[in-house]
gemmi code that builds the backbone of each chain (N, CA, C; Angstrom):
import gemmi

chains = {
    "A": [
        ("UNK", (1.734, -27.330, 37.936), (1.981, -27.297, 36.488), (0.811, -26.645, 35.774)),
        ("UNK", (0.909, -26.067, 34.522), (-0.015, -25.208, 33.908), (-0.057, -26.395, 32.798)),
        ("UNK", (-1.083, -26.545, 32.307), (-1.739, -27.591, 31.265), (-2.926, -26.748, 30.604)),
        ("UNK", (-2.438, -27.214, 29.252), (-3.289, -26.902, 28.194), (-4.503, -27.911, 27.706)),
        ("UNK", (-5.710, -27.825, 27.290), (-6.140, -28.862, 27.107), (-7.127, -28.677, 26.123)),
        ("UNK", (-7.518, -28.991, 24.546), (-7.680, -29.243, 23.664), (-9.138, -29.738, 23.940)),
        ("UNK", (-10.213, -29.925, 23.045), (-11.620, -30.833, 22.787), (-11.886, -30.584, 21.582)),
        ("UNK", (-11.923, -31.393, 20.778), (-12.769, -31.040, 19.352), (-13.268, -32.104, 19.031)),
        ("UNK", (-14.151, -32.135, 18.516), (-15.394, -33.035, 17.747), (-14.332, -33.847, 16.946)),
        ("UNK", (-14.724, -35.025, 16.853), (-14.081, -36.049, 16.335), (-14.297, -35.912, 14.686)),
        ("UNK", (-13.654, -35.978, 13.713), (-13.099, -36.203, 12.618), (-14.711, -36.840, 12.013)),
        ("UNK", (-15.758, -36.432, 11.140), (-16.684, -36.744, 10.572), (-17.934, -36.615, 11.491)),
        ("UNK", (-17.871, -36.044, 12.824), (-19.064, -35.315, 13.142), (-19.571, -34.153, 12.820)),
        ("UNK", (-20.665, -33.747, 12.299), (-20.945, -32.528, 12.093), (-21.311, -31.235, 13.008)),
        ("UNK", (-20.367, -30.042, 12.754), (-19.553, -29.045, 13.416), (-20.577, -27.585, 12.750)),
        ("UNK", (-21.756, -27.674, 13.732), (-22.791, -26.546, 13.348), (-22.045, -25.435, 13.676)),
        ("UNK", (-22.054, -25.021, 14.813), (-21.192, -24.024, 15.214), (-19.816, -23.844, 14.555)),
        ("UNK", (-18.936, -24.351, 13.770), (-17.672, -24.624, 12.916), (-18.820, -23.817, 11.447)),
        ("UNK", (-19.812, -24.339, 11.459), (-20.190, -23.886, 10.171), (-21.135, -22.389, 10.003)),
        ("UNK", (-21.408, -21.793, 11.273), (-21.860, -21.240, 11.450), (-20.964, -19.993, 11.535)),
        ("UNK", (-19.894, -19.829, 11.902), (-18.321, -19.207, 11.688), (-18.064, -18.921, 9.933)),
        ("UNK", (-18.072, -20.329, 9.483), (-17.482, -20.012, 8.533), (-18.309, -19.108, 7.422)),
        ("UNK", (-19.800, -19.632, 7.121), (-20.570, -18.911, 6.882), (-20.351, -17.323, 6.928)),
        ("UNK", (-20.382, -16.898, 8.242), (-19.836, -15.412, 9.040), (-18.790, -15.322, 8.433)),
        ("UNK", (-17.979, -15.259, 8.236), (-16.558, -15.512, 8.011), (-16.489, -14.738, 6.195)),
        ("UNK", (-17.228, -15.358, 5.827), (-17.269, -15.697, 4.059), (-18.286, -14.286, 3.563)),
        ("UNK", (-19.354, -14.303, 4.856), (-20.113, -12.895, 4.561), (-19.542, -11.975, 4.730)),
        ("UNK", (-18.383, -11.922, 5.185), (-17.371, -10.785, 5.649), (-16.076, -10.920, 4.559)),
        ("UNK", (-16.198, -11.523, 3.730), (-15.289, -11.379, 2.888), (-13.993, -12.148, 2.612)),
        ("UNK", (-14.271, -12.982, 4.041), (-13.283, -14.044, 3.703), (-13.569, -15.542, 2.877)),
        ("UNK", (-13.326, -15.065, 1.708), (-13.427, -16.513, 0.770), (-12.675, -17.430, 0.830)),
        ("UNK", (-11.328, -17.133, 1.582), (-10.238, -18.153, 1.323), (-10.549, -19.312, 2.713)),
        ("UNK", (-11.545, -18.861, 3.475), (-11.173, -19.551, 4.468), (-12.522, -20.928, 4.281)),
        ("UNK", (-12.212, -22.147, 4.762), (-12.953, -23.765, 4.544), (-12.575, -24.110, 6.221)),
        ("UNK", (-13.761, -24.786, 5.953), (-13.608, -26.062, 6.859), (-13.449, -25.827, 8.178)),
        ("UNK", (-14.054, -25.013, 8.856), (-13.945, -24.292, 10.032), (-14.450, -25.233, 11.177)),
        ("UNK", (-13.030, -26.078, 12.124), (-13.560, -26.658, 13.237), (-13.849, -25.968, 14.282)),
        ("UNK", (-14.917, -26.100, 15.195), (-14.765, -25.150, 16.766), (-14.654, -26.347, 17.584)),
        ("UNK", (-13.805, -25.807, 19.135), (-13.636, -26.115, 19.721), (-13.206, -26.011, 20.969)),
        ("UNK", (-13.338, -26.487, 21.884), (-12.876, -26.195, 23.338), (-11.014, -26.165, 23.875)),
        ("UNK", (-10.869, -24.934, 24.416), (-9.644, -24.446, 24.586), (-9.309, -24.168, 26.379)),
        ("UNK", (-8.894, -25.254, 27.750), (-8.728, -25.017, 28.717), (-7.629, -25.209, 29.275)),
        ("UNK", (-7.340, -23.658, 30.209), (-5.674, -23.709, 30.663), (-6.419, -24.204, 32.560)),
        ("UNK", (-5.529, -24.794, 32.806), (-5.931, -25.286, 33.863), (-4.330, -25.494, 34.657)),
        ("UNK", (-4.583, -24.580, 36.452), (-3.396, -25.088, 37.098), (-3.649, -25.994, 38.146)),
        ("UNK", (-2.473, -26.920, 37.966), (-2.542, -28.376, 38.588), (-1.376, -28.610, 39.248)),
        ("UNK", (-1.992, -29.478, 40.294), (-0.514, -29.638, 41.418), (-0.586, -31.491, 41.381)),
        ("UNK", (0.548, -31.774, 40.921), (0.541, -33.423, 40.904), (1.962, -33.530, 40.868)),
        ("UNK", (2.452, -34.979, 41.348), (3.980, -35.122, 42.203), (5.130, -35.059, 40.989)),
        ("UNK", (4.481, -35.528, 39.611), (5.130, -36.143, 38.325), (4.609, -35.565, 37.404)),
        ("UNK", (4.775, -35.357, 36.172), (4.691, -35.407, 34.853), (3.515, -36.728, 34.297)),
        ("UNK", (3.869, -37.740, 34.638), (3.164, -38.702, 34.455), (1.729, -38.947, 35.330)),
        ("UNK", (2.117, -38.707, 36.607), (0.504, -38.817, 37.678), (-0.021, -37.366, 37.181)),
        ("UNK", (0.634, -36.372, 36.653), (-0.418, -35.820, 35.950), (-1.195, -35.629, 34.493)),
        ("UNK", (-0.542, -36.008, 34.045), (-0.976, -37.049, 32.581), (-2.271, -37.742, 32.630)),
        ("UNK", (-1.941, -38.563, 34.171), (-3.004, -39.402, 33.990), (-4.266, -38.448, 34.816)),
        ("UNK", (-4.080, -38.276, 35.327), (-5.041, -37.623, 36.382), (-5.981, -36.867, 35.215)),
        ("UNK", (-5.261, -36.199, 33.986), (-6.016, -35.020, 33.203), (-6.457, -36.083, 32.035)),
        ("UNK", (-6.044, -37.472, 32.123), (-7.013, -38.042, 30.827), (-8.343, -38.520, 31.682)),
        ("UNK", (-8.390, -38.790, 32.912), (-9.075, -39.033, 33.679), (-10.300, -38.250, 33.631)),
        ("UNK", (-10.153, -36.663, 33.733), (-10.608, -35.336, 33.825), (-11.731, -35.344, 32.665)),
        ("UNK", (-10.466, -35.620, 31.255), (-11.012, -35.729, 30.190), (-12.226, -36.347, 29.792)),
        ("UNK", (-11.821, -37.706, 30.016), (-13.152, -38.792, 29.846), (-14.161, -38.591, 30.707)),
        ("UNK", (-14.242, -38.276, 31.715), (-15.249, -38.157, 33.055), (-15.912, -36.632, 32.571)),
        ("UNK", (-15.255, -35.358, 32.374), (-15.831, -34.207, 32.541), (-16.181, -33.307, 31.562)),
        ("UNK", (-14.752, -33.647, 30.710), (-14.564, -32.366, 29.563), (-14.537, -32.239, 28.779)),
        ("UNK", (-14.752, -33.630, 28.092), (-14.914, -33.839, 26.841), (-16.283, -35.843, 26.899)),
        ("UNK", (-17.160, -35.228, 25.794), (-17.806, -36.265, 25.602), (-16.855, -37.275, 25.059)),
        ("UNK", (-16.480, -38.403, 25.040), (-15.708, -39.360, 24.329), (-16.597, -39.784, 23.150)),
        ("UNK", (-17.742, -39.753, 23.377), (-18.748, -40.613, 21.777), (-18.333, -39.283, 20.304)),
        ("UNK", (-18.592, -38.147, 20.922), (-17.792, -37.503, 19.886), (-17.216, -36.404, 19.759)),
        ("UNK", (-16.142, -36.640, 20.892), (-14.775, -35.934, 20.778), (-13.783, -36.481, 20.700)),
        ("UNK", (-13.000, -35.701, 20.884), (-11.640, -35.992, 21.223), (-10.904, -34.690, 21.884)),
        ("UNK", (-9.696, -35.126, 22.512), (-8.692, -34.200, 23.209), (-7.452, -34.333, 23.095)),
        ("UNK", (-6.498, -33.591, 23.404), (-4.962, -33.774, 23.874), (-5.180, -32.575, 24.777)),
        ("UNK", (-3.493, -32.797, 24.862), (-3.089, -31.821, 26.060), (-1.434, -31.790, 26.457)),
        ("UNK", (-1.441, -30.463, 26.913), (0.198, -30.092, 26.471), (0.317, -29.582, 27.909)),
        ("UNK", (1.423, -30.177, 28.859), (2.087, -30.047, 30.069), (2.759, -29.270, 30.099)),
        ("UNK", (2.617, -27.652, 31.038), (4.308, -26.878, 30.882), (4.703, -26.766, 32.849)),
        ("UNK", (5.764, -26.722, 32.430), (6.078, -26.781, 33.862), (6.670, -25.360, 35.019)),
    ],
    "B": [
        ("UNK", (-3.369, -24.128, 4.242), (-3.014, -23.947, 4.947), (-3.988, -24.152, 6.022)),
        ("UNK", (-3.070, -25.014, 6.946), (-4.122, -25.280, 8.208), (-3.784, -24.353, 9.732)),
        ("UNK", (-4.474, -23.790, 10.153), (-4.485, -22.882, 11.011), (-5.247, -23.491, 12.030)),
        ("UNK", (-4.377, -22.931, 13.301), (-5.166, -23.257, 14.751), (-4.965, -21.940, 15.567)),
        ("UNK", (-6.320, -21.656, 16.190), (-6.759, -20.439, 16.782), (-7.193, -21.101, 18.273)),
        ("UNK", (-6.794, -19.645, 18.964), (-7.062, -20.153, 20.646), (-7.564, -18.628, 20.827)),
        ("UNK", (-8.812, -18.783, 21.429), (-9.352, -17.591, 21.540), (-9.423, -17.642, 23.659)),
        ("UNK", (-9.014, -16.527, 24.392), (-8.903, -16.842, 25.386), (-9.393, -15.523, 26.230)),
        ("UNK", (-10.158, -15.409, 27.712), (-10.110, -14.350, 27.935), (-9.354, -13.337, 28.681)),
        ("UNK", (-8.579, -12.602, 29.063), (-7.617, -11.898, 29.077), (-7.785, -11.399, 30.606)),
        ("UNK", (-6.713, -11.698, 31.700), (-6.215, -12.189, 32.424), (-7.063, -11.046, 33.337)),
        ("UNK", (-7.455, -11.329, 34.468), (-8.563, -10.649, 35.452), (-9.941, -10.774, 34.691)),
        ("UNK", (-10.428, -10.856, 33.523), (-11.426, -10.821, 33.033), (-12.188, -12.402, 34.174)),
        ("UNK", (-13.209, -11.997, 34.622), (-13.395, -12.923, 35.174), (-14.325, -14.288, 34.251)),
        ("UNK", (-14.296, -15.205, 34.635), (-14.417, -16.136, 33.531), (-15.473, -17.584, 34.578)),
        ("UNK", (-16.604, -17.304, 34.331), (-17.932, -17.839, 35.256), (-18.017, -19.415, 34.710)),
        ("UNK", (-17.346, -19.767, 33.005), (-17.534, -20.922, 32.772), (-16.497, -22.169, 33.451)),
        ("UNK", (-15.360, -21.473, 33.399), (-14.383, -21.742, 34.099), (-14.421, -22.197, 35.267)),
        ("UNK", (-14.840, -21.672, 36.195), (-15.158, -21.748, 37.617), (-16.392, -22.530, 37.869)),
        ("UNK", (-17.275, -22.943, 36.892), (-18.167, -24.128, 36.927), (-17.456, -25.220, 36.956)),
        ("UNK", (-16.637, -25.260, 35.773), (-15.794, -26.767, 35.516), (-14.938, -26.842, 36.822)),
        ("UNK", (-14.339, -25.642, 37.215), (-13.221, -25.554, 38.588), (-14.208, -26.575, 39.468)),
        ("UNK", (-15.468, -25.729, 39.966), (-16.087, -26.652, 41.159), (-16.792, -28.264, 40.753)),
        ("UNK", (-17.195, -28.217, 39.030), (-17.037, -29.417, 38.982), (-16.198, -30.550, 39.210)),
        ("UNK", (-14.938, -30.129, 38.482), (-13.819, -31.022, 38.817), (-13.660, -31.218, 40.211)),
        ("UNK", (-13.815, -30.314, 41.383), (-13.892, -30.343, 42.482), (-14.527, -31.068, 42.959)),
        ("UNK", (-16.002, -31.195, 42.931), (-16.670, -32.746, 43.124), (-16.819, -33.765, 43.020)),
        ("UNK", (-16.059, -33.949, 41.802), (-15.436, -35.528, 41.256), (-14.206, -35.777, 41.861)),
        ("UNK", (-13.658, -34.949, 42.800), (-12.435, -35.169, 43.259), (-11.300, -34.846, 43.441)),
        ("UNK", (-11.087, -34.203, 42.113), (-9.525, -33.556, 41.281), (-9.444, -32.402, 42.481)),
        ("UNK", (-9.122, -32.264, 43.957), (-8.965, -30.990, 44.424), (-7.810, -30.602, 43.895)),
        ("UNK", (-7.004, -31.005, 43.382), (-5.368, -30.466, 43.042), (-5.772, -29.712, 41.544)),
        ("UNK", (-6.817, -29.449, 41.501), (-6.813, -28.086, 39.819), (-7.715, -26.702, 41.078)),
        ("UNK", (-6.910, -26.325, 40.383), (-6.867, -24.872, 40.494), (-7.065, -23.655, 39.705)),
        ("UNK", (-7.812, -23.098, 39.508), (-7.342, -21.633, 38.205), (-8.157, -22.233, 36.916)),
        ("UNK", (-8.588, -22.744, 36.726), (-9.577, -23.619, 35.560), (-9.621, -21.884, 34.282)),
        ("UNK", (-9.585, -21.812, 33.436), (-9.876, -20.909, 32.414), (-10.519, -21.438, 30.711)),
        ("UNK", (-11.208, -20.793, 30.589), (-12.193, -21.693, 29.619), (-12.081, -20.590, 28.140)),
        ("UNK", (-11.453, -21.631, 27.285), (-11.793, -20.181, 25.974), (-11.878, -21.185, 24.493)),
        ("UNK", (-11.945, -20.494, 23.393), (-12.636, -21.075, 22.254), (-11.197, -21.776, 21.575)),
        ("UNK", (-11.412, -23.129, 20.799), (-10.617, -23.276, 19.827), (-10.435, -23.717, 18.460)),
        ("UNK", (-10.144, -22.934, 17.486), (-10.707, -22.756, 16.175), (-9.581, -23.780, 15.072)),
        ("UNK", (-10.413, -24.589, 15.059), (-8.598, -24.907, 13.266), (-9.844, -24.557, 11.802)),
        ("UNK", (-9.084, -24.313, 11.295), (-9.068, -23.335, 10.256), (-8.558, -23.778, 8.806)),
        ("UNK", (-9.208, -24.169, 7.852), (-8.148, -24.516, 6.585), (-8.063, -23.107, 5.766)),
        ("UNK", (-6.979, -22.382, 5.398), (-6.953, -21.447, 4.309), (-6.226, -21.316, 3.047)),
        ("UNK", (-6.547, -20.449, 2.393), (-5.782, -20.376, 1.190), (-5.586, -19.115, 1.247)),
        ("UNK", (-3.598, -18.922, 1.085), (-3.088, -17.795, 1.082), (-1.614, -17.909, 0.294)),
        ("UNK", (-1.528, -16.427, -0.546), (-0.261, -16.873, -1.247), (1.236, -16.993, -0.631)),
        ("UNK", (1.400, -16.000, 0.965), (2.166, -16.458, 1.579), (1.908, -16.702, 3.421)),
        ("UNK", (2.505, -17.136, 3.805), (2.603, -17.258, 5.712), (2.516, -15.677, 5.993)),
        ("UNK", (3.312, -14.324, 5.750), (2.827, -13.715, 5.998), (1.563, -12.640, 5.913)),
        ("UNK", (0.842, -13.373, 4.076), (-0.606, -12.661, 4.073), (-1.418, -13.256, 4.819)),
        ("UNK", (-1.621, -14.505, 4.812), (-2.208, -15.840, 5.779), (-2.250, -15.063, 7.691)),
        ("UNK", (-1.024, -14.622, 7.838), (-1.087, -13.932, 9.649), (-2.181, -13.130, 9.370)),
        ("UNK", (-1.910, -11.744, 8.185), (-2.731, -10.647, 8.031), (-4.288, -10.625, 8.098)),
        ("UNK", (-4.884, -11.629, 7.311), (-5.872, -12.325, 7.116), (-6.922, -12.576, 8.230)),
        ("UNK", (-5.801, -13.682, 9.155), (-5.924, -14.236, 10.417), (-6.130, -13.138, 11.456)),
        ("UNK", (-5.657, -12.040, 11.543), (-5.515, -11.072, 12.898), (-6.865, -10.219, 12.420)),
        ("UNK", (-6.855, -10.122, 10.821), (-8.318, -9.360, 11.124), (-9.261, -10.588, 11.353)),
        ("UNK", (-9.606, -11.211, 11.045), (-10.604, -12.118, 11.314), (-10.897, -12.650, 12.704)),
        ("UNK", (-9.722, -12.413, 13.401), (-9.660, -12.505, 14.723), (-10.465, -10.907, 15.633)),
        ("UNK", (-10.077, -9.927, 14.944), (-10.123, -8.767, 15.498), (-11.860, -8.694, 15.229)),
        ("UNK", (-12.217, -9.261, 14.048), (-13.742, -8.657, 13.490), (-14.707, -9.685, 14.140)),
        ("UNK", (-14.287, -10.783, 14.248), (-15.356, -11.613, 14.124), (-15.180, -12.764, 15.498)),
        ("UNK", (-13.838, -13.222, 15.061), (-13.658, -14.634, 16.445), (-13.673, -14.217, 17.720)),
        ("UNK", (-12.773, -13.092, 18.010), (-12.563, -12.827, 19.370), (-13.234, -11.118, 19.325)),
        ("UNK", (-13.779, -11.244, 21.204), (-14.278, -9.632, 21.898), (-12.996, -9.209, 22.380)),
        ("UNK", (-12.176, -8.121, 21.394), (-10.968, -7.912, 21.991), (-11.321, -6.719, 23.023)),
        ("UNK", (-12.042, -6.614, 23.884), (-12.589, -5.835, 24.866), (-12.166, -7.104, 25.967)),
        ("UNK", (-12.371, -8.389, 25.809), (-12.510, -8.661, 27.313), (-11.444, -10.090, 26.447)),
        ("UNK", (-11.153, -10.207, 25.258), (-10.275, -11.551, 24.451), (-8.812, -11.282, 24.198)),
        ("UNK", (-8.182, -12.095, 24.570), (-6.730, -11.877, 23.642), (-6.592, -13.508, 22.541)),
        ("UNK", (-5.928, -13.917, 21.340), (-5.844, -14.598, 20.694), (-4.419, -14.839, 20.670)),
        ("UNK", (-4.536, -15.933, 19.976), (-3.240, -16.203, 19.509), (-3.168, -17.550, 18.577)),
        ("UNK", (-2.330, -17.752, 17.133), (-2.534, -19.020, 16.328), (-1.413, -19.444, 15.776)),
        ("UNK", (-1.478, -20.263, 15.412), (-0.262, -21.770, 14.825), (-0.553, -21.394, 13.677)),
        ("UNK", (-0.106, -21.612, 12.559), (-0.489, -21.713, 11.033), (1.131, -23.361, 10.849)),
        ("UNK", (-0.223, -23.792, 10.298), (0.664, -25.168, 10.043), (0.948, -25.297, 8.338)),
        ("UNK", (2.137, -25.689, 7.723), (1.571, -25.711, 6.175), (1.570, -26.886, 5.852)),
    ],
}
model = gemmi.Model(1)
for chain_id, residues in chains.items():
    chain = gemmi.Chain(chain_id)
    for i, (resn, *xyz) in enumerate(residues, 1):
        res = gemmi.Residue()
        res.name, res.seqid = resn, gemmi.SeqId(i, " ")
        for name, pos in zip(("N", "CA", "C"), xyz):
            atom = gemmi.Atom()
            atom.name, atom.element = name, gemmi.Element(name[0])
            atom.pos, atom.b_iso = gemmi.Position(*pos), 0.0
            res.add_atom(atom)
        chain.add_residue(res)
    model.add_chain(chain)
structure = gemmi.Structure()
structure.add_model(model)
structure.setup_entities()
């Protein structure tokens, strides 16, 4: 299965690199654009028996490897 | 308007961060991932008068600044 998998800084951490974009962003002429999150974007192929044992296997991944839990967060989107 | 950007690198481009996390995950266990690919992911708040000036906006800002369309391909959600 091909899996998508998401990381971004949790909701009220501060996002230097997010601000460091937008900054760039605004010197270039884009005024309309705010609030610029960055974040981690991984396609990853995986061999697991279910839908579900691989669910778990990639929150597993998550917490252990690919994302800090103190201040991130993740999802992740299964295609088959 | 809230926008989500996936900045990714474009398919043979070889991708060295990727293949860290590959053999990491590998040592913790996960032998069943395979193909690991590592790329940026952006959400975005904007102000635009419609969905299609908002794309326009988005593809240059993509083209100038977010992504190396030498070795990047992109692609984004616009949520309203």
């Amino acid at each position: 299965m091909r899996v998508k998998i998401f990381v971004y800084l949790k909701d009220g951490v501060l996002d230097p690199q997010g601000k460091a974009v937008e900054r760039s962003l605004h010197a270039l002429g884009y005024k309309e654009v705010q609030d610029v999150r960055m974040g981690k974007y991984l396609e990853v192929e995986l061999d697991a028996p279910s839908r579900q044992a691989a669910e778990e296997r990639i929150r597993e991944m998550c917490d252990k490897l690919l994302a800090n839990p103190v201040i991130e967060d993740y999802r992740f989107e299964i295609e088959e």
